[in-house]
N, C-alpha and C positions, 0 to 999 in steps of 0.2 A: 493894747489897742489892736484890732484887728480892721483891715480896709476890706469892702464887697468881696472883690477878687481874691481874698484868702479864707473868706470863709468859706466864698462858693467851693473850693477847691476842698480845706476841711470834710464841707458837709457829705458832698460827694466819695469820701476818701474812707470815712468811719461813720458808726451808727449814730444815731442822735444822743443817747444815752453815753458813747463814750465821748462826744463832741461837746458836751455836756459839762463832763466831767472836768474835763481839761482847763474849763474855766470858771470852775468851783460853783457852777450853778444848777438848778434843775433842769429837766430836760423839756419840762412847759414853758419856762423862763426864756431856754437858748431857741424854742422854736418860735418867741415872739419877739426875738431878736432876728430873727431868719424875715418873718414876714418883716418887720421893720425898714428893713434892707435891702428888701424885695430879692431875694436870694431862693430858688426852688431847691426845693426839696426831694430825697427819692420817695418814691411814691410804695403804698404798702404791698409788702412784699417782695422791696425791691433787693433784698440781703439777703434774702431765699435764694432770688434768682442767681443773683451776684455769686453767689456759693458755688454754684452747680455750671456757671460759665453761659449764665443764658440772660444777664440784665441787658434791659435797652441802654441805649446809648445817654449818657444821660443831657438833658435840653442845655442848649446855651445861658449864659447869664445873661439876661436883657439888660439893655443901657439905661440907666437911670433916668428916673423920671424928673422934675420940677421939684419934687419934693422929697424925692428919695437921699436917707441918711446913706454919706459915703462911708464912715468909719462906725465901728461902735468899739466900746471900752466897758469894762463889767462896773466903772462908775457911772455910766449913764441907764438908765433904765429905762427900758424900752417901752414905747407906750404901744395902745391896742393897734394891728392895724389900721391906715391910714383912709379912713374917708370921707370922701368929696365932700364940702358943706351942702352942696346939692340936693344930694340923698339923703342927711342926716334934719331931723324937725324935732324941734324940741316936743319931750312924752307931753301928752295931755294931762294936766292935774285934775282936771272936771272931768263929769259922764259928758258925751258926745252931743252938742246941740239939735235940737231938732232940727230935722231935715239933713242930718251930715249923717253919708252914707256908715251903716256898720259894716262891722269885717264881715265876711260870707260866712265863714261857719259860724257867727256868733247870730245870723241874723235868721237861719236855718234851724239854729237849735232854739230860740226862739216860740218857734211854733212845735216841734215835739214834748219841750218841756211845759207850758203852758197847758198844753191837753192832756200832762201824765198826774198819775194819781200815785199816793207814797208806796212805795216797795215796801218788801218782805221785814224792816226795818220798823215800819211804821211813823217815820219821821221825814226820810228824803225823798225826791220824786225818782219814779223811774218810769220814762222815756219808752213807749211801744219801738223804738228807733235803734236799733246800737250802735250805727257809727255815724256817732254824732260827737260834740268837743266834748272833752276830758271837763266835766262840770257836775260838781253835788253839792248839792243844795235840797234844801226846804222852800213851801210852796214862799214863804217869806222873805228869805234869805236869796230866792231867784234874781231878781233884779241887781242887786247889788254882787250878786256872782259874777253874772254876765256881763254886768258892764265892768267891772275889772278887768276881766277877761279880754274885752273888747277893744280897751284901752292899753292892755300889755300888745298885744296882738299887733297892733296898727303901731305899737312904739318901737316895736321888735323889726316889725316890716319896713319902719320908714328908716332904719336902720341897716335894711339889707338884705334880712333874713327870712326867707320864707316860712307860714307855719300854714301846716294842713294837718288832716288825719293822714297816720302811717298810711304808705299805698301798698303795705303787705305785712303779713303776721309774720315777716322777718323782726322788726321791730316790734316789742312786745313792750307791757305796763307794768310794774312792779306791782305789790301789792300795797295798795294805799285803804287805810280805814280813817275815813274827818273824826270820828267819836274816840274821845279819849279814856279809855279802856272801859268799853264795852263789855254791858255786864252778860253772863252766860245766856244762851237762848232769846238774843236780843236781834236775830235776824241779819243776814247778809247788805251789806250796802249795795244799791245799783252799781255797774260799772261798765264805761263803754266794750264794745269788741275791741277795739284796735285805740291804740294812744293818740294823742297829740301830739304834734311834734312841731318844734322850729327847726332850720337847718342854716348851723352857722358855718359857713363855706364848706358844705358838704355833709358835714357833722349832724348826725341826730338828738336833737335833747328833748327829753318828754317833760311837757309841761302839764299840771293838774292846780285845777280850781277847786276849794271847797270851804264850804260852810262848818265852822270846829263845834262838833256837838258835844257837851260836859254829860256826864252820869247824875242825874240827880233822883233822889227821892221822891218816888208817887206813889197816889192814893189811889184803890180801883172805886170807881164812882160810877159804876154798872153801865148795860148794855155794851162793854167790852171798852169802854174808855177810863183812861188811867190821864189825872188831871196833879198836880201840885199842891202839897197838903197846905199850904196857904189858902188856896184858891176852896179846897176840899172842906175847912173850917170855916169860910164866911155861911156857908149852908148848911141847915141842919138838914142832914139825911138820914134813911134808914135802909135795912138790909146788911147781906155781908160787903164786907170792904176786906180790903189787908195793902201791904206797903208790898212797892216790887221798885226794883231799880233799872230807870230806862234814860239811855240817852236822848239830850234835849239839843237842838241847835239853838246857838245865842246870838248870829248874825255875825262870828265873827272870822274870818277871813284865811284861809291858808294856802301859799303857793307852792307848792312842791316842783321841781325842775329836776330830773334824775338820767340816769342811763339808759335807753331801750335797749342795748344791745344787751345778749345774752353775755354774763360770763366779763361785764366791763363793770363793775359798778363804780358810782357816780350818783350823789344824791344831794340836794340842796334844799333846805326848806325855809320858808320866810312867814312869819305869824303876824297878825295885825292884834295892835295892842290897844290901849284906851288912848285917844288922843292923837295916835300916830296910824293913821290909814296905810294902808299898802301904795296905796297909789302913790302918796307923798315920796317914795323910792323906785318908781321905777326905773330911770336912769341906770341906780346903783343896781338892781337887779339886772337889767339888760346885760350892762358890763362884767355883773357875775356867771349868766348865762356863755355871754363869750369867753370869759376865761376857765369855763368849764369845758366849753367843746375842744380847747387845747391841752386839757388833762386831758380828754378824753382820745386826741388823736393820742400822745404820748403814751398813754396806756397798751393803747393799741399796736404803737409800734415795738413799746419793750414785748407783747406779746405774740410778734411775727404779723399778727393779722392783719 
């Protein structure tokens, strides 16, 4: 068992990684023990400084709050940071009632996706717009993108965490393709300039919407359209045809949540299945998202940055 005042002392004394160590757990694990106990942290960079004889001083322990844990013990397990029920509102399971406001970027992209016609692909829309939210879709598959989207957004936000597009191509996008493996010469997928991002207490995490397109078998059925040889057999046609394999979107759902930072990776993905919507978890995904941004400080700190 360790009380506030020993680990403040600890944390300020050795690296997180060896503070960590000492008590046989990870070093995401002992820093949501840190937040638990409202206990600060040195801030990045701060063991560079420390090295060379130039670290700030480091801040006081604040006095415990109403609900701040006084002790912890490696058999109690830490939950997420602690907040207000104020701010916290249970995710929405439904799309958003008429007349309740949508999130801004979702209500923005909206109208650029609505007016775009399918990209180099030939299946998903791409948007005259580029920085606009992290969304691929089909002119079909549009609606039910966005409002997922709209609904993680406002679930993430009532939670705390702001999401915007990056405010600079410091943050950058991984490369994301919805089509699962994409036959040769089958065209580039749209993609925004800059990411999506939620920011869980400071932390960047890129979130992507998309519509999963399968590889299937088509027929060419002239004037440069290729239709489903189901579709291709109820009509008797003439001329040349031949088969060529193009990705199709089926409406069905993928969230990817990953690292923008260069050089940190960090990747999470979530599929909607038959029966079990995306939406039915967002909770469980939120709370994945935040226990991501704590890999991801941790990462950061074994890497000096």
């Amino acid at each position: 068992m360790i009380t506030r005042e020993a680990l403040y002392q600890l944390v300020w004394s050795s690296t997180g990684r060896k503070a960590a160590a000492a008590f046989g757990v990870s070093e995401s694990f002992f820093i949501r023990v840190c937040h638990k106990l409202e206990v600060p942290r040195p801030p990045r960079g701060y063991w560079q400084k420390f090295g060379v004889g130039r670290a700030p001083e480091p801040p006081p322990l604040p006095p415990p709050g109403p609900v701040t844990e006084k002790h912890w013990s490696k058999s109690t397990r830490p939950q997420p940071p602690y907040v207000p029920p104020a701010k916290k509102r249970r995710p929405p399971s439904k799309p958003a009632k008429r007349g309740e406001p949508k999130h801004p970027l979702i209500a923005a992209a909206e109208r650029h996706f609505q007016g775009a016609g399918p990209g180099a692909d030939g299946c998903y829309l791409k948007p005259r717009k580029k920085l606009v939210v992290d969304v691929t879709a089909s002119r079909t598959g549009l609606a039910k993108c966005l409002g997922f989207a709209d609904r993680l957004f406002r679930t993430l936000e009532g939670l705390g965490h702001r999401v915007v597009i990056a405010p600079s191509f410091a943050l950058t996008r991984i490369a994301l393709d919805p089509r699962q493996q994409p036959p040769p010469g089958s065209g580039r997928v749209w993609s925004p300039l800059r990411p999506t991002v939620v920011f869980v207490d400071g932390m960047p995490i890129g979130l992507a919407v998309a519509e999963v397109g399968e590889t299937v078998a088509m027929q060419y059925a002239g004037h440069g359209n290729f239709i489903t040889k189901e579709e291709f057999k109820r009509k008797k046609r003439f001329g040349a045809t031949w088969e060529r394999e193009r990705p199709v979107p089926r409406g069905k759902l993928k969230l990817t949540a990953y690292s923008p930072l260069l050089g940190v990776p960090w990747t999470r993905e979530w599929l909607e299945t038959a029966g079990t919507p995306l939406d039915d978890g967002l909770e469980t995904i939120a709370a994945a998202i935040e226990s991501g941004a704590l890999e991801l400080l941790a990462s950061l700190e074994r890497a000096g940055r």
